[in-house]
C-alpha positions as CSV (number, residue, x, y, z in Angstrom):
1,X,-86.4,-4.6,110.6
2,X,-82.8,-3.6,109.7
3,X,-82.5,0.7,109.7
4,X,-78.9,1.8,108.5
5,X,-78.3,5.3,109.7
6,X,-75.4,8.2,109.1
7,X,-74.4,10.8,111.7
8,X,-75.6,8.0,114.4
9,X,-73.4,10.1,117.0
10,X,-74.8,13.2,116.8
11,X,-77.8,14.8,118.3
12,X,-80.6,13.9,116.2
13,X,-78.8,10.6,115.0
14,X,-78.3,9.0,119.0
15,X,-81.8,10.3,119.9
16,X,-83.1,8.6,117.0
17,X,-80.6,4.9,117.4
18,X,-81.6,5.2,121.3
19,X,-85.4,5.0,120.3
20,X,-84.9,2.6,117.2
21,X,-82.9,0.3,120.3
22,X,-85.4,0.2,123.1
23,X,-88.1,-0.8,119.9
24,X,-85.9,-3.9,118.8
25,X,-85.2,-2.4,115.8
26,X,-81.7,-3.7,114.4
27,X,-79.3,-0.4,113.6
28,X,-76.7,-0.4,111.3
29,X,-74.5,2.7,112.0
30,X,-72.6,4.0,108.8
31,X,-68.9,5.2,110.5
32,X,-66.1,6.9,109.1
33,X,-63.6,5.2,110.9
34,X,-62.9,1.5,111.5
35,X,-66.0,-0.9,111.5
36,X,-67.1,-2.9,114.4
37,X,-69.9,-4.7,113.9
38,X,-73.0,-3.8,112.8
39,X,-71.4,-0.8,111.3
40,X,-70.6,-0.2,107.5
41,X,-67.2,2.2,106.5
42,X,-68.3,5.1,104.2
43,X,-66.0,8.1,103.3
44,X,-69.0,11.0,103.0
45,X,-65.7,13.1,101.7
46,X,-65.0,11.7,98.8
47,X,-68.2,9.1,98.6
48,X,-66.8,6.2,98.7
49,X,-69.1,3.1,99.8
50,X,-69.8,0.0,99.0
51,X,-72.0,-0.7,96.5
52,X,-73.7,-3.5,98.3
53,X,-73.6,-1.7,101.8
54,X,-77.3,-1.8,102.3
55,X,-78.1,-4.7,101.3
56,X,-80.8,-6.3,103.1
57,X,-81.3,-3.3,105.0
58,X,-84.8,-2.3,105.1
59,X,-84.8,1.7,105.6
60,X,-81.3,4.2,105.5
61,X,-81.7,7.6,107.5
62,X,-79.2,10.1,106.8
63,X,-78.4,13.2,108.9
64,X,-74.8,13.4,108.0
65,X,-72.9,16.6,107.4
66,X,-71.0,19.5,108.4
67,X,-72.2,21.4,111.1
68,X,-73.8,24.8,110.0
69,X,-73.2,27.0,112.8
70,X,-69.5,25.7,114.2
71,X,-67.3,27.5,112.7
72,X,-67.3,31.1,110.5
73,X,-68.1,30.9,106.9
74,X,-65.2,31.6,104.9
75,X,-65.1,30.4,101.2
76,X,-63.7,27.5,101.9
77,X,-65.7,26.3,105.1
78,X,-68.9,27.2,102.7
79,X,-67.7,24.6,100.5
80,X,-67.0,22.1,102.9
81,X,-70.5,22.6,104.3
82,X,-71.6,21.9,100.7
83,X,-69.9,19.5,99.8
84,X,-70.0,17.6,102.6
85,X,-73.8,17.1,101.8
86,X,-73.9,16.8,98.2
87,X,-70.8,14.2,98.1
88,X,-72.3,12.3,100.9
89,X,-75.9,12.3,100.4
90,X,-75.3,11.3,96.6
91,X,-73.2,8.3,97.7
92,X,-75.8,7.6,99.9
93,X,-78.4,6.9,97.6
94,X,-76.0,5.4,95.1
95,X,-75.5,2.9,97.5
96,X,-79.5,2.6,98.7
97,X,-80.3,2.1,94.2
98,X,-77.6,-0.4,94.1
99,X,-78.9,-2.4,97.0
100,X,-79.9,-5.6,96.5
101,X,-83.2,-6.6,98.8
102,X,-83.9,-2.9,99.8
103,X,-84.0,-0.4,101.0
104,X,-87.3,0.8,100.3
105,X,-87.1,4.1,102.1
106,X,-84.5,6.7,102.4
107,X,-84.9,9.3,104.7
108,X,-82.6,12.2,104.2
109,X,-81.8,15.3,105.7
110,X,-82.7,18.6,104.6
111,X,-83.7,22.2,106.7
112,X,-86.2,24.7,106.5
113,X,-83.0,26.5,105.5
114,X,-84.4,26.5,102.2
115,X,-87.1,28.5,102.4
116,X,-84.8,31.4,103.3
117,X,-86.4,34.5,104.6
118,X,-90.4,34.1,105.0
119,X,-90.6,37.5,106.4
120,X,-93.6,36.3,108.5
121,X,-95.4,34.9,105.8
122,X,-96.3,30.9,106.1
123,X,-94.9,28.3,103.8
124,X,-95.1,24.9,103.9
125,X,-94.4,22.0,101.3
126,X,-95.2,23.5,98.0
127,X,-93.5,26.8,98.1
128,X,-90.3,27.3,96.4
129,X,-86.7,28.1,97.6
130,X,-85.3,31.0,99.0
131,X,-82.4,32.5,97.4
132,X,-79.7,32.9,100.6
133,X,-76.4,30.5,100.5
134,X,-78.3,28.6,103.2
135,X,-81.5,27.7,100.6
136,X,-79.0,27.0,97.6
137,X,-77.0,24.3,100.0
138,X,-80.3,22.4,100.6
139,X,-81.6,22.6,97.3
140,X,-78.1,20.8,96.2
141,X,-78.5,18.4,99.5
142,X,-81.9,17.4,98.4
143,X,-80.9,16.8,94.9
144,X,-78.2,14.7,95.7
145,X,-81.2,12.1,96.6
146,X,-82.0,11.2,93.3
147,X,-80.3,8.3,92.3
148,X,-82.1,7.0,94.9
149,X,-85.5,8.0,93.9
150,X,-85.0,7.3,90.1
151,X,-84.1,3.7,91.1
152,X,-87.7,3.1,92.8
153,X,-86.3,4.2,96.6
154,X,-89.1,6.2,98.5
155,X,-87.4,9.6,99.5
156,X,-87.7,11.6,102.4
157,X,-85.8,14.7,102.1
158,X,-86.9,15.7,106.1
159,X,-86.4,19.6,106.5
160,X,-85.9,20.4,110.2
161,X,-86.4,23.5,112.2
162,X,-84.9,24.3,115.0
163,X,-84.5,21.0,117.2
164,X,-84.7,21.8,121.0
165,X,-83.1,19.9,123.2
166,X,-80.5,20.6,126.2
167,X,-77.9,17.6,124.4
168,X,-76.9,20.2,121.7
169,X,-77.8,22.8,119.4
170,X,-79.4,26.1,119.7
171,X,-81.3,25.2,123.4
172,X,-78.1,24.0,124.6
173,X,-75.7,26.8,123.9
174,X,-78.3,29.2,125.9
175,X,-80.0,26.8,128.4
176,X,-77.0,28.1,131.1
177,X,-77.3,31.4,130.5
178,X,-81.3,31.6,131.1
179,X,-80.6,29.6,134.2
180,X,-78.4,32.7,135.1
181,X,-80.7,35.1,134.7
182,X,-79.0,36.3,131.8
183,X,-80.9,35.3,128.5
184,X,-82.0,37.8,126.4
185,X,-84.2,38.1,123.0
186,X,-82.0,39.0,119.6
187,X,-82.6,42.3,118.1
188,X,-86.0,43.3,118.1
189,X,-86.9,39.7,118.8
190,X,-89.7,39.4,115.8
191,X,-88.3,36.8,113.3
192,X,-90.2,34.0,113.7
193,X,-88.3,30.8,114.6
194,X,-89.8,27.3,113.6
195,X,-88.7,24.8,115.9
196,X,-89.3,21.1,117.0
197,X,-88.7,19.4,120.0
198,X,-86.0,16.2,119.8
199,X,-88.5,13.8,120.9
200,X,-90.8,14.5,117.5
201,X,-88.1,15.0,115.6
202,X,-87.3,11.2,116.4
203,X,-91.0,10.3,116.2
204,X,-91.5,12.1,112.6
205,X,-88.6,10.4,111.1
206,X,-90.1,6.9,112.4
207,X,-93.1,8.2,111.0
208,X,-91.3,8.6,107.8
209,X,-90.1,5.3,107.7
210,X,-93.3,3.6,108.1
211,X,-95.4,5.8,105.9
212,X,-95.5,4.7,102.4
213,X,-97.7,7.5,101.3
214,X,-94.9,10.2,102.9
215,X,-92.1,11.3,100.1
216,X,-90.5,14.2,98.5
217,X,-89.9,17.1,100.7
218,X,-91.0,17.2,104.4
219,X,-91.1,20.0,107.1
220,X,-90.5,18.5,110.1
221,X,-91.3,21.9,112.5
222,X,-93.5,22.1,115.0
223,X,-96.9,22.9,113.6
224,X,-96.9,26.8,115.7
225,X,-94.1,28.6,115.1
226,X,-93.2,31.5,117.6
227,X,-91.3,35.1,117.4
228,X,-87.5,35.0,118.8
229,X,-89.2,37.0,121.6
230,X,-92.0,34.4,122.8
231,X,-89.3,31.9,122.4
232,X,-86.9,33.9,124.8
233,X,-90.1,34.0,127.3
234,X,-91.0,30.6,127.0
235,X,-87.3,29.6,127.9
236,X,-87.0,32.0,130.9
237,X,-90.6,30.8,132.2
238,X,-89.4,27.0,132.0
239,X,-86.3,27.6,133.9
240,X,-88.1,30.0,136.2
241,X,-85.4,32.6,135.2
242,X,-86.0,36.2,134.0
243,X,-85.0,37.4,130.8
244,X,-84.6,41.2,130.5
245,X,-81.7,41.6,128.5
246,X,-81.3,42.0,124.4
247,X,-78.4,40.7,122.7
248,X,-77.6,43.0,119.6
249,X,-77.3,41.5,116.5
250,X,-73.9,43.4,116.0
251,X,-72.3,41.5,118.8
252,X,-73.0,38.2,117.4
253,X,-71.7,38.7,113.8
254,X,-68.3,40.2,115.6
255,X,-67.9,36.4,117.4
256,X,-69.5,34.7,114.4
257,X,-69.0,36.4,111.0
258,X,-71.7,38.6,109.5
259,X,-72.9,35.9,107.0
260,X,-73.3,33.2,108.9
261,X,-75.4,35.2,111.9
262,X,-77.4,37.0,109.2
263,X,-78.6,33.7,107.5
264,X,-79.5,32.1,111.2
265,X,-81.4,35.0,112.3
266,X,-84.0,35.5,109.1
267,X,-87.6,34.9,109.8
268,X,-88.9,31.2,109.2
269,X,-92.8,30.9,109.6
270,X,-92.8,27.1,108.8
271,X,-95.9,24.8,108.7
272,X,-95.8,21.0,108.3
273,X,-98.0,20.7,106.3
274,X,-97.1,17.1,104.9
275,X,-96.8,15.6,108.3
276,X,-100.3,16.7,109.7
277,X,-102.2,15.8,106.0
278,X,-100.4,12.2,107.1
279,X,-101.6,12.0,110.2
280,X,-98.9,12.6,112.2
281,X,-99.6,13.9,115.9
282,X,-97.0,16.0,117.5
283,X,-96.3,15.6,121.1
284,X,-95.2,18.7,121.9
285,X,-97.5,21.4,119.6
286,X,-96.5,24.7,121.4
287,X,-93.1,25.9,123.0
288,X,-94.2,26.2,125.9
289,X,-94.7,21.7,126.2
290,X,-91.7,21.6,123.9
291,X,-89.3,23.7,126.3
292,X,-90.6,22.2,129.5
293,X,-89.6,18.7,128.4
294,X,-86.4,19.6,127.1
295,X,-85.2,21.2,129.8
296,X,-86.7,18.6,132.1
297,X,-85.0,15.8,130.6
């Protein structure tokens, strides 16, 4: 089985070419720089690929695009973040219809971003967007799929929580401060937070792959979501740390802009539905198994 995959260097992408690897599964990374071999050259910038990139490739996975948190959102780093999955992802799946002997599946990336603010209330599958800048970009990322799917691909537009693991992202920015002693909830700490660990994250996309009843949109979130504040406790239990303090919402959009913290910190009651009417299993169901083995490995 040949698996082509974009954004093969970051934290979901080399979790999930580590595990394709040790399975003798043959990766194809898709670079933007000079390829070696194995690779393919894209351009997600300006989407240029070549038309017969995948050929003979059996499944494409991409998690390409800019990162949502790095930097403050001014007008134009909102439309780099944008177009950096609409360009890309459309090129993408130009290149997957094109193909000639596959692929059958693409798997592409999405968040529960869409949804915007639940407000507590649990969504799953078939509810409808949010209306935040954060739901608009992944209802354009998601579109961008469908040469793909009107050429007779099976797509997997994968919306991902909040992926916990000490490599990157949200766990890793805090993990040294709740070894210090000096985590802290946000706010009031009641917006929910859906989450998944990395190691499902990797399973579900395999899953995804080998499903052929799995397509259209997916939540890929842990199936128990938990409140900022038993997230904060779960994290100071695992590192045997305690967390007293409370980090005001005020100081974060000071360091980060008041958009961009505003849109992370709305409430996200997620369910994943699709995944557990597929049959998927998770490994780790609650925070508590989720933490402990991201901060033990």
């Amino acid at each position: 089985m040949r698996v082509a995959v974009t954004g093969s260097h970051g934290l979901i992408g080399s979790a999930l070419v580590e595990s394709l690897a040790r399975d003798g599964v043959h990766v194809v990374r898709v670079v933007r720089g000079v390829p070696g071999d194995e690779e393919i050259r894209w351009d997600p910038s300006t989407g240029e690929i070549a038309s017969d990139a995948f050929n003979g490739v059996d499944a494409v996975v991409h998690l390409a695009g800019e990162g949502i948190a790095e930097k403050r959102w001014s007008d134009a780093q909102k439309e780099k973040l944008v177009d950096s999955r609409r360009i890309g992802t459309d090129a993408i799946a130009r290149a997957c219809a094109a193909a000639t002997n596959g692929p059958n599946v693409l798997v592409s990336g999405s968040a529960v971003g869409f949804y915007g603010d639940t407000q507590g209330a649990i969504v799953d599958e078939t509810d409808g967007p949010g209306d935040d800048f954060l739901a608009d970009l992944c209802r354009a990322w998601e579109a961008a799929t469908e040469p793909a799917a009107a050429n007779g691909v099976r797509v997997v537009n994968i919306r991902t929580g909040i992926v916990q693991s000490r490599r990157g992202g949200m766990l890793a920015k805090q993990l040294t401060l709740f070894k210090l002693g000096l985590g802290g909830r946000l706010g009031s700490g009641r917006a929910w937070l859906s989450w998944i660990s990395i190691e499902d994250e990797v399973r579900a996309i395999r899953f995804a792959i080998d499903t052929p009843g799995l397509f259209g949109p997916a939540n890929l979130t842990a199936p128990n979501a938990v409140t900022n504040r038993e997230w904060t406790a779960a994290l100071a239990h695992a590192v045997h740390r305690p967390a007293f303090l409370i980090v005001p919402p005020a100081a974060l959009r000071l360091v980060m802009g008041g958009e961009l913290v505003d849109s992370l910190l709305v409430s996200q009651r997620i369910a994943p539905r699709k995944l557990l009417d597929a049959g998927f299993v998770f490994s780790h169901p609650t925070i508590a198994e989720g933490l402990a083995s991201a901060v033990a490995t």
